[in-house]
C-alpha positions in Angstrom: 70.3 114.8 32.9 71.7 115.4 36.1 70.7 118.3 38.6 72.5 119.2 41.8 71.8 121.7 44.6 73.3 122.0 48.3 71.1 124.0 51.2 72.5 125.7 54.0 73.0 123.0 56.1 75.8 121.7 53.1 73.6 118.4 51.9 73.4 118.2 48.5 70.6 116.9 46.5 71.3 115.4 43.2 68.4 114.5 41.0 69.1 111.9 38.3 66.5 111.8 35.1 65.7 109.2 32.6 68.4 106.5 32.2 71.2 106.3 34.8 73.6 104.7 33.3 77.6 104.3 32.5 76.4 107.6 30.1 76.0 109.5 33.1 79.6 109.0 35.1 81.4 111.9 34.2 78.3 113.9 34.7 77.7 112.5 38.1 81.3 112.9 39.1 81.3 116.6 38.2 78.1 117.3 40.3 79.6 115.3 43.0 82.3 117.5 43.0 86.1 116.8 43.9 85.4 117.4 48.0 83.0 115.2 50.1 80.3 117.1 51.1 79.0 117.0 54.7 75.4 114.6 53.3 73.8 113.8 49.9 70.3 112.7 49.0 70.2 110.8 46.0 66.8 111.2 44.0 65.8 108.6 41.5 62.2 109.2 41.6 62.8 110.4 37.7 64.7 107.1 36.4 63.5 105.1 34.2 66.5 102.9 34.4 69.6 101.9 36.3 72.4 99.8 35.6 75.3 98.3 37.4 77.2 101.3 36.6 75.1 102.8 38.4 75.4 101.0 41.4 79.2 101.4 41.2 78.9 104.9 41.3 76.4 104.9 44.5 79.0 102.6 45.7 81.9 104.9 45.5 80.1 108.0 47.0 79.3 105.7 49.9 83.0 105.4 50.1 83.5 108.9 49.3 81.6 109.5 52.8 83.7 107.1 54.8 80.6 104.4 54.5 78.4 106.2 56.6 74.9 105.2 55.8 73.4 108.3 57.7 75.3 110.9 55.2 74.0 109.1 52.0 70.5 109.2 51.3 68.6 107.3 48.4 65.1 108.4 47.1 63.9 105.2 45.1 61.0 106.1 43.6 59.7 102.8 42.0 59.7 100.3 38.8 62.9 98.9 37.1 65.0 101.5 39.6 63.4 100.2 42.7 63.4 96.8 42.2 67.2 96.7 41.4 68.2 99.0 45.0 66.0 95.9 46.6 67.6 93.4 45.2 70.9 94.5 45.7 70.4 95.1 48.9 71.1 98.8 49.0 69.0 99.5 51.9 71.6 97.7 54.2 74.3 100.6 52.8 72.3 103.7 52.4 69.4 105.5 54.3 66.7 105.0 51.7 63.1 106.0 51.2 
């Protein structure tokens, strides 16, 4: 499941639960939305599991933002999710916490 909310300031908070997978794409396309916002914060403190898919998608919203690290944010949370945003390297991409 996939939640999404923007505040006032127009960041937009998407909370990813359980597995986040190649499952989730279309979901996480649709909460994206079709426009670039003006920030996101990614929260993964409720996933129990990510794959390269996964990745891919962070990946294109960084791209999506014109690879600004400041306008994507990454919550991590820890386990199997943390450990793979390490290894990749992801905190070299995205502002992450």
């Amino acid at each position: 499941m996939i939640e999404a909310r923007t505040d006032a300031g127009g960041r937009t908070t998407i909370v990813v639960h359980g597995k986040f997978n190649f499952a989730c794409y279309e979901e996480f396309q649709r909460v994206v939305g079709a426009e670039a916002r003006p920030a996101y914060t990614i929260d993964l403190s409720h996933v129990t599991y990510i794959d390269s898919a996964a990745l891919g998608m962070l990946l294109l919203l960084r791209e999506r933002v014109n690879e600004d690290p400041k306008r994507v944010a990454i919550i991590a949370g820890n386990g199997q999710p943390a450990d793979v945003l390490r290894l990749a390297n992801f905190s070299s991409l995205f502002t992450m916490s």
